[in-house]
N, C-alpha and C positions, 0 to 999 in steps of 0.2 A: 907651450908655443910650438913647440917642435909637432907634436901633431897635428895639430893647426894646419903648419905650412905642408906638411909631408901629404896629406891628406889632400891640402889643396892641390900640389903637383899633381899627385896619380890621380885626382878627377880631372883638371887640364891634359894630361896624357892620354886618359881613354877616352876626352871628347873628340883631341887630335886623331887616336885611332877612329872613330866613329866617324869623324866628320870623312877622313881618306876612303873607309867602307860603301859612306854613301855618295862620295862622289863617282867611285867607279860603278856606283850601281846604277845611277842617274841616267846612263845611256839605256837601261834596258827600261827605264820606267818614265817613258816619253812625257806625262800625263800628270805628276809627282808634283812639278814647279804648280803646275796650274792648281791642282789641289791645294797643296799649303797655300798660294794665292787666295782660294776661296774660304781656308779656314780662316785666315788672317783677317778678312775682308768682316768674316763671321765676328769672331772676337772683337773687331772694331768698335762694329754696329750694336753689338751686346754690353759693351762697355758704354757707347754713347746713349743709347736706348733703357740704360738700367732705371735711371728717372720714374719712366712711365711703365715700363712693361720688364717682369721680372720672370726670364726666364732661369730655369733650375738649374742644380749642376749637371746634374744626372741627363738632363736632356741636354746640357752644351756638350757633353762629354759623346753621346750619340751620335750628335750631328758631326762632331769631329771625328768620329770614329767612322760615321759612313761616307762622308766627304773623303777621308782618304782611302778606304777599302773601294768607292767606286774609281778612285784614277790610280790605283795598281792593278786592280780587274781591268779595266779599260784598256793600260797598258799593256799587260798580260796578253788580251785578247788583240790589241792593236799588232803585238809584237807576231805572237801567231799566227797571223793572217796573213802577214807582209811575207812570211816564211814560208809559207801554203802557195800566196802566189808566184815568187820565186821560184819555188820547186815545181810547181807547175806549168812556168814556161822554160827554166830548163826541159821539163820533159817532152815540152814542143817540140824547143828547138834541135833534140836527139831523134826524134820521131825521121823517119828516111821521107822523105817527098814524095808522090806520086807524077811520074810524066815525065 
């Protein structure tokens, strides 16, 4: 019993860690909620759908894996751009006037 419970604590402990990890990350990864949204949506419909149409694991496993590799790219590239143009129009607004 004793490792039972000890084993249960330290995985509750490092999901707490994991979970405070990815909430401060959440700001850079704009795109994140929306993905798991669409994984979720995925898994739903794969779950209701199993009836008739049998998709693999290996292809659930893809789609979930590209579903989130495209909204931390997205992010990534959302985040970089916003940065691009910031320092772009600081460098306007240092730029001296003409007239």
């Amino acid at each position: 019993p004793f490792i039972i419970y000890s084993s249960n604590v330290f995985a509750i402990l490092g999901l707490r860690a994991l979970y405070f990890l990815l909430a401060a990350l959440l700001p850079y990864f704009r795109y994140l909620s929306t993905g798991l949204s669409v994984v979720l949506m995925f898994i739903g419909v794969k779950m209701l759908a199993e009836k008739w149409v049998h998709i693999s694991t290996l292809l659930s496993l893809g789609i979930v894996g590209m579903v989130l590799t495209v909204a931390v790219v997205a992010s990534l590239a959302a985040t970089h751009a916003e940065k691009r143009a910031l320092q772009k129009a600081k460098a306007t607004e240092d730029r001296p006037t003409e007239g």
